[in-house]
C-alpha positions in Angstrom: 85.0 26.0 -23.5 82.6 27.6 -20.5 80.0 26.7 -22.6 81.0 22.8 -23.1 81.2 22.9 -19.2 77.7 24.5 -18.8 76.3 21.5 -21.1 77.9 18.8 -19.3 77.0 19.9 -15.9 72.9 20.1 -17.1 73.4 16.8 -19.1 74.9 15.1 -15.8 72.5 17.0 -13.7 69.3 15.4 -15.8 70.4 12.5 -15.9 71.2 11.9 -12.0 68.0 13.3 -11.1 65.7 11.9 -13.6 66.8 8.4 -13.2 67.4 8.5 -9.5 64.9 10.1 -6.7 67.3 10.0 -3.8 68.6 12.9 -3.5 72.1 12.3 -1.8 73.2 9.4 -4.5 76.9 9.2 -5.6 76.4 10.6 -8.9 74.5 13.9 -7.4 77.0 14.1 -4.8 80.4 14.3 -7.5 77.9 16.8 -9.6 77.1 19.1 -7.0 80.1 19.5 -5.5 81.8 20.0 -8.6 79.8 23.1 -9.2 80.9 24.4 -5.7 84.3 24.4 -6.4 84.5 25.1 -10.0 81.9 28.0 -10.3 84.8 30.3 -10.0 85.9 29.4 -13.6 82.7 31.4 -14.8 83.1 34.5 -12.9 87.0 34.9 -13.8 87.1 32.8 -16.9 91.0 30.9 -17.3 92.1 30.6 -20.5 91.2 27.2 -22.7 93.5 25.1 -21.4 92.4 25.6 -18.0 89.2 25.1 -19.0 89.4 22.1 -20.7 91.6 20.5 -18.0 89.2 21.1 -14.9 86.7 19.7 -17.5 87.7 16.5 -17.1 86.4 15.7 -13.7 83.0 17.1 -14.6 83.2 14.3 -17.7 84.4 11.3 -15.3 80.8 12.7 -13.4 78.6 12.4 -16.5 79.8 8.9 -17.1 79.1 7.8 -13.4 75.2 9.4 -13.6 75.0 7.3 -16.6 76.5 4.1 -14.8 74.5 5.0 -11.6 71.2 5.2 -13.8 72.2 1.6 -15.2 72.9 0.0 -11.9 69.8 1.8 -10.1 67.0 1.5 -12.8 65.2 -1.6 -11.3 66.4 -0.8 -7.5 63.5 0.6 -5.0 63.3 4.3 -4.1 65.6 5.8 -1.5 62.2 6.0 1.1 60.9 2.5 0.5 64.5 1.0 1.0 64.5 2.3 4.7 63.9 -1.1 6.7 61.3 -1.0 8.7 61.9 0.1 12.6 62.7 -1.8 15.5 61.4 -1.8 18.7 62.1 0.7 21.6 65.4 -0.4 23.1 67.8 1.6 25.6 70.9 -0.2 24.6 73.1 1.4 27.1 75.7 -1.0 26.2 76.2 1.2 22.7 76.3 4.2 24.2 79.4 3.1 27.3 80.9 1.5 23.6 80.7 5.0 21.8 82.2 7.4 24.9 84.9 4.8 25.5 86.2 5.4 22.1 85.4 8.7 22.5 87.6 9.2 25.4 91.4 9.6 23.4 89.8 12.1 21.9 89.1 14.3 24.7 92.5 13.2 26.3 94.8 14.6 23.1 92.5 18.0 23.1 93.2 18.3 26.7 97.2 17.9 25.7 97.2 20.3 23.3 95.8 23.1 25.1 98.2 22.5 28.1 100.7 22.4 25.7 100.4 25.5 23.7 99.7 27.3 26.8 96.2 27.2 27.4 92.9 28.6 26.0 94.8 31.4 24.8 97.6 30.4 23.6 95.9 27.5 21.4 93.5 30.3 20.0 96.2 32.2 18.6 97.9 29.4 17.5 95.1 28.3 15.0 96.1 31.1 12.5 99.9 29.3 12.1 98.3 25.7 13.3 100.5 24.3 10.2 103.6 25.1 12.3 102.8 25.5 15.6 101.3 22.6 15.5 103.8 20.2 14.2 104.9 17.5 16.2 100.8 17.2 17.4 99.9 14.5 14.6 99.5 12.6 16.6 96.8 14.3 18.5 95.3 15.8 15.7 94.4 12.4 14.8 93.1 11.3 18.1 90.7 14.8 17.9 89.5 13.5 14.4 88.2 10.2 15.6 85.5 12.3 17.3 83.5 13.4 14.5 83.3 9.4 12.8 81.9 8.3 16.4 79.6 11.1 16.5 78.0 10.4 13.5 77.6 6.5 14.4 76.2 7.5 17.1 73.2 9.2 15.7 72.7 6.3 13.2 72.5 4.0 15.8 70.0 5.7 17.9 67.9 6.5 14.5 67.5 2.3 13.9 65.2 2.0 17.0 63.1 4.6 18.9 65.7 5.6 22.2 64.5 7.5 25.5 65.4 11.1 26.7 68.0 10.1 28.5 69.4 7.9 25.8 69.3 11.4 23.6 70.3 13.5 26.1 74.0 11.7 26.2 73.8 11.9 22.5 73.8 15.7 22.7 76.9 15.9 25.4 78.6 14.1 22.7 77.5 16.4 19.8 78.8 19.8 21.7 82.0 18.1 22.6 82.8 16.8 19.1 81.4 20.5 17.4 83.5 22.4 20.0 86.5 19.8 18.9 85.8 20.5 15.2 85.5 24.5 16.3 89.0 24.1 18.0 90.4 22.7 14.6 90.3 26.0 12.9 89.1 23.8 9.9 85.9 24.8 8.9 85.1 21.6 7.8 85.6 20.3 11.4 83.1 22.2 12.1 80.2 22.0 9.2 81.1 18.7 7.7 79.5 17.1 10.7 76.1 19.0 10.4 75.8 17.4 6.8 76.9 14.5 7.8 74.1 14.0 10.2 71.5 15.3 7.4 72.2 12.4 5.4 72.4 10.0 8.5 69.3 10.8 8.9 68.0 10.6 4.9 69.2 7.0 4.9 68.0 5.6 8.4 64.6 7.8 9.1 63.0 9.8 6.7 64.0 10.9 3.3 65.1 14.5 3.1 63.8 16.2 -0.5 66.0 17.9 -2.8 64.9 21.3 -2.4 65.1 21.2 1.5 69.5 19.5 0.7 69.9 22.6 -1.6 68.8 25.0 1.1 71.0 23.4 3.9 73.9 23.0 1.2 73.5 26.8 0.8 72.9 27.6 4.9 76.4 25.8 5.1 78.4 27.6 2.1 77.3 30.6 3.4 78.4 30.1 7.4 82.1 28.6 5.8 82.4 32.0 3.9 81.8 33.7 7.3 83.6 31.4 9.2 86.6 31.6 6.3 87.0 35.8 7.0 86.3 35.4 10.8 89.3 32.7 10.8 91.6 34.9 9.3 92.6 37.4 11.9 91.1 35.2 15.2 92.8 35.7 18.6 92.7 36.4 22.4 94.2 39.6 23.6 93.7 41.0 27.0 91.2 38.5 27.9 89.0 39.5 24.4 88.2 37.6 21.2 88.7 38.9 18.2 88.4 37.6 14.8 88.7 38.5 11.2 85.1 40.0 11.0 86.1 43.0 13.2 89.1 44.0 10.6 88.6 42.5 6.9 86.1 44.7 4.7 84.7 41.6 3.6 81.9 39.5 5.3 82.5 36.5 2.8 85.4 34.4 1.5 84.5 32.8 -1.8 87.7 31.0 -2.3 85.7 27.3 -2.2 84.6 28.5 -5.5 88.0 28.5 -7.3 89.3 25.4 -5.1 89.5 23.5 -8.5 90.3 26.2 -10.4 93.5 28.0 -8.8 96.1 25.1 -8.3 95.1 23.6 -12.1 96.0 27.1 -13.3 98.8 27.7 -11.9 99.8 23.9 -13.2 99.4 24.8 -16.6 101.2 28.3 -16.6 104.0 26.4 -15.5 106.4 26.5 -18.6 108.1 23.3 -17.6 106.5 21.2 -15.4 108.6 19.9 -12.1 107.6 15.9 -12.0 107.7 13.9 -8.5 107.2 10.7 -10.6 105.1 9.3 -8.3 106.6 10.1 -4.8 103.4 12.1 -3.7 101.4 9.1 -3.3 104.3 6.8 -2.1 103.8 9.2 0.7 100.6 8.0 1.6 102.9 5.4 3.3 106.1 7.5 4.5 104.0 10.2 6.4 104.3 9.2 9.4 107.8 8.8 10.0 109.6 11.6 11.3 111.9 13.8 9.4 114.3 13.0 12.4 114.5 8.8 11.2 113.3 9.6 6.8 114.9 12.9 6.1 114.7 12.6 2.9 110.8 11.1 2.8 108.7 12.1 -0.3 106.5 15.0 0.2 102.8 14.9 0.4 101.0 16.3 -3.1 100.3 19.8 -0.8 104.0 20.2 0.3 105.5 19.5 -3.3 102.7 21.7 -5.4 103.6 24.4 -3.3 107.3 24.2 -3.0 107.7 23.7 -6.7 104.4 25.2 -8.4 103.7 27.8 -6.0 107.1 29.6 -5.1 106.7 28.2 -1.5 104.5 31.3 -1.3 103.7 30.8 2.1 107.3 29.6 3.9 105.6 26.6 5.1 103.3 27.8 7.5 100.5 26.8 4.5 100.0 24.5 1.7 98.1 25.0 -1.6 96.4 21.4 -2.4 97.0 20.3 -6.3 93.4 18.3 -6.3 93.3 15.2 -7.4 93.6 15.9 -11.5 96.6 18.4 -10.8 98.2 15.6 -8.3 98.8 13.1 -11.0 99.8 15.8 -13.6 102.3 17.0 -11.5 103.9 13.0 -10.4 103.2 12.3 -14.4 103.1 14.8 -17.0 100.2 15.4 -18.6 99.2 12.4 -20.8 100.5 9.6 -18.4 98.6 11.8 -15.3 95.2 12.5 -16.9 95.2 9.0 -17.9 96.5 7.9 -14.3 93.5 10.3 -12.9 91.0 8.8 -15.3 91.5 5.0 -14.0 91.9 5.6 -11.0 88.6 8.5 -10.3 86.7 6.5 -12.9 87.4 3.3 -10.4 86.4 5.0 -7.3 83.2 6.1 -8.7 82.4 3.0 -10.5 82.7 1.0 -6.4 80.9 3.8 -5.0 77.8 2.9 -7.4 78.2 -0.8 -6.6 78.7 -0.2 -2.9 75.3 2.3 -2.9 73.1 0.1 -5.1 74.0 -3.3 -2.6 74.2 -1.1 0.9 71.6 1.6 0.7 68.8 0.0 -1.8 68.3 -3.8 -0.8 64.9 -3.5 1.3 66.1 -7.0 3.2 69.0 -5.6 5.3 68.5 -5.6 8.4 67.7 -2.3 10.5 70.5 -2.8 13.8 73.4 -1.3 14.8 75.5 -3.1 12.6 73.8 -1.6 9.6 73.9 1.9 10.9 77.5 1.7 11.2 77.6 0.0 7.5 75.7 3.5 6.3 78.0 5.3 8.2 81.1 3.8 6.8 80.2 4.6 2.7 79.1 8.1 3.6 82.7 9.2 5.0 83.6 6.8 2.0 81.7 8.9 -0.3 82.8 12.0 1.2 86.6 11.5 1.2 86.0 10.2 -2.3 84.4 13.5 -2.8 87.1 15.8 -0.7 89.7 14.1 -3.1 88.8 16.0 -6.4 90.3 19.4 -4.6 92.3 17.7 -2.2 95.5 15.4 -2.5 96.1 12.4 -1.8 97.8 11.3 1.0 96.4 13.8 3.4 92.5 13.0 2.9 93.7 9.1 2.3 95.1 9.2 5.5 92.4 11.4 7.5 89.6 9.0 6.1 91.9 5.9 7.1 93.4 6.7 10.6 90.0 9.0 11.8 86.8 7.4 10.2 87.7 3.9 8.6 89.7 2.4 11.7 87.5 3.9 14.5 84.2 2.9 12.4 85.3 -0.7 12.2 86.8 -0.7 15.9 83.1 0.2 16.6 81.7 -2.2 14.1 83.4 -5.3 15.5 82.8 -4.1 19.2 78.8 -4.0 19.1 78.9 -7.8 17.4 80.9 -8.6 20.4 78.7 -6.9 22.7 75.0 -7.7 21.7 72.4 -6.0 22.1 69.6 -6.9 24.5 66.8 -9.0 22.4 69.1 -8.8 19.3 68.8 -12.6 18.5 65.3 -13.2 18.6 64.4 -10.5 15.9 67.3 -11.0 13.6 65.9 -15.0 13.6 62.3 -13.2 13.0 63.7 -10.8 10.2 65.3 -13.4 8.4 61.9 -15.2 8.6 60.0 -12.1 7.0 62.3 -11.6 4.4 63.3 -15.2 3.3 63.5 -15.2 -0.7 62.9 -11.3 -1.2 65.1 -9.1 -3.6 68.2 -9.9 -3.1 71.5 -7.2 -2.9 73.3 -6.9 -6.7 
């Protein structure tokens, strides 16, 4: 069964790289990843069933390479579909647009620190954060807008050449948004952002190659393992910081690699499975009310895998996610859930091709602000598209709604009503240049 997995993942592989040079497109993205958290599987083999059930994903990722080769054949490379530059622009307007948004941010990170008892007291707090920091959603979500903004930023200073001073802000806003994601205790606040900019930067300047994305996807695998065993121990006492480095006897937590292995396992050594008929994703819109007004409000996936799957192993102060597969097994059963996770994956993927092949590869869009935040907007897409297949539901739903997809199109709609300097007179002269050229699909 390790072997059909082996076979899929180099018939997938071929076939997104062969028929696609760009090297961060959809179909490499769901094979790549997949590897990362399902390499586990071949150092501690499960049994069959296992196998074939975390399978499935890696199938639903052959057939979007295949679809992406379809709807890509005739489409222009990933470096000729960079529009060509505009001029040199200061566009301080942007910038006062982008820290104003910026600002709640700062605000509900300034709250939390006062209220946990300052710099210390939130430190040691991030080892229990799921309950000492309940009744903070609210900031939490305010803290996660950050990193969206962040990342548009960058876009938008790539579409024209910008000053020192211009990048200068840019780089206040980078160390307050890393030392926001640091302060998360997530390591993907913290890392998610670097490779987020990467492929800002592959889809608005210059192309990176696939050799130089496996070395920085390696760089960054490596510094979460770190960060992972540094995490588990980290606290201030008597002024010092310590973390998890100075205790554990290990250097590196591999526990990414079974992230789609573990909670499928554990699924299917279940002897009779404990349905939530759906209530896991009618959660998606019951989360936010309070326990205090909805006690009885369904549980997100996390909550109800690990009270009823996982023994409540860690009395609430953590959560084991189910991942996407295991979420609709769990609501379902299994026929009804892998043919529930079949639809709806297979759907996602198939608008994430669409999306890519109309956004990213139509050489007459226009290179402004407006498209900078429209690359912006399918890479978190992409990447909470992505998170899904070893996450649940509701939670990354709602972090990519209420932290990227609102504060991206509050951004969008902000810079068409504030223009920017000059704006009108090339637009008119782009749509000049490109009158009658290759339309988007």
């Amino acid at each position: 069964m390790l072997l059909l997995i082996a076979i899929l993942f180099f018939v997938g592989g071929a076939i997104a790289v062969t028929s696609n040079g760009d090297t961060f497109s959809p179909a490499k993205f769901f094979i790549a990843f997949y590897l990362l958290f399902h390499i586990g599987a071949f150092f501690e083999p499960p049994d069959a069933f296992v196998v074939g059930l975390i399978a499935l994903p890696l199938f639903l990722a052959v057939l979007m390479a295949l679809n992406e080769a379809t709807q890509t054949q005739y489409l222009p490379s990933a470096k000729q579909a960079i529009p060509p530059a505009l001029p040199r622009s200061v566009d301080y307007r942007s910038v006062l647009v982008l820290w104003a948004l910026s600002v709640p941010s700062l605000f509900a990170q300034y709250v939390m620190i006062s209220e946990l008892g300052g710099i210390e007291g939130y430190v040691q707090s991030i080892g229990t954060r799921v309950q000492d920091w309940s009744g903070f959603g609210w900031a939490r979500t305010l803290i996660g807008i950050m990193s969206a903004l962040n990342i548009a930023y960058f876009a938008i200073g790539l579409v024209r050449r910008r000053g020192g001073v211009w990048w200068a802000l840019f780089a206040l806003h980078f160390i307050a948004t890393f030392t926001l994601g640091l302060g998360s205790g997530s390591r993907g606040g913290m890392l998610n952002i670097l490779a987020l900019l990467a492929i800002t930067l592959h889809y608005l300047r210059r192309p990176i190659s696939l050799s130089v994305a496996s070395f920085l996807v390696a760089a960054l695998i490596g510094t979460a393992s770190i960060i992972g065993v540094a995490r588990s121990n980290l606290k201030i006492q008597d002024g010092q910081l310590t973390t998890g480095l100075a205790t554990s006897t290990e250097t590196f937590s591999f526990n990414s690699f079974f992230y789609g292995v573990e909670p499928i396992a554990i699924i299917a050594n279940t002897p009779h499975l404990v349905l939530a008929k759906g209530s896991t994703f009618l959660s998606f819109f019951t989360n936010a009310i309070p326990r205090e007004i909805y006690p009885d409000k369904p549980d997100t996936g996390g909550v109800f895998f690990t009270v009823n799957y996982a023994g409540d192993a860690w009395m609430g102060l953590s959560n084991l996610t189910p991942t996407f597969l295991g979420e609709w097994i769990i609501n379902f059963g299994y026929f009804w859930g892998i043919a529930g996770f079949f639809l709806a994956y297979g759907l996602i993927q198939h608008g994430l091709i669409r999306w890519y092949s109309r956004l990213l590869r139509n050489p007459a869009r226009r290179r402004d602000r407006l498209f900078a935040v429209d690359v912006v907007i399918y890479i978190h897409v992409v990447w909470a598209a992505v998170a899904l297949m070893v996450g649940e539901f509701t939670n990354i739903g709602l972090g990519f709604v209420l932290t990227q997809l609102i504060p991206l199109f509050a951004l969008r709609i902000a810079l068409r009503i504030i223009p920017e300097p000059g704006a009108a007179g090339e637009a008119a002269q782009h749509r000049a240049a490109h009158a009658g050229s290759w339309p988007a699909r």
